[in-house]
C-alpha angles and dihedrals in degrees: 000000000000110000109211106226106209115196116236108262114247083257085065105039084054097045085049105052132038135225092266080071097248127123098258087219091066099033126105097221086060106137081188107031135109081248093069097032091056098042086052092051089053097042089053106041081051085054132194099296101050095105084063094059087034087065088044093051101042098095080058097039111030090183082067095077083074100061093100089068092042091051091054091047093051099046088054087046084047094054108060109226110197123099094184113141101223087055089064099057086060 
């Protein structure tokens, strides 16, 4: 079976990668990516009380005094921070 590789158009290639030169789908900043969607599910299935178990937990769980940071961490990832203009037409 020969499989035909067929380059991405120059369209594509624009609507892939921004101006900062990555590729939008594996970036971070990414309003519209897998990092901030997932981000957002686990931020959300943790929900909004879970600082408060975290501190409970922490005797058990040392790493948990560091929920705090990772919260903070988690909400920016959440967020989506590029405003490129190539990132929004992915």
């Amino acid at each position: 079976m020969s499989l035909t590789f067929m380059p991405p158009s120059r369209s594509e290639l624009l609507r892939l990668i921004a101006p900062c030169g990555l590729y939008c789908g594996g970036c971070l900043a990414f309003t519209g990516g897998a990092i901030r969607n997932h981000a957002r599910a686990l931020r959300d299935l943790l929900g909004p009380n879970f600082e408060v178990y975290a501190k409970r937990m922490e005797a058990m769980n040392p790493v948990l005094c560091h929920y705090q940071d990772f919260s903070g961490l988690l909400e920016f990832l959440s967020l989506g921070s590029c405003k490129a203009a190539a990132r929004a037409a992915v």
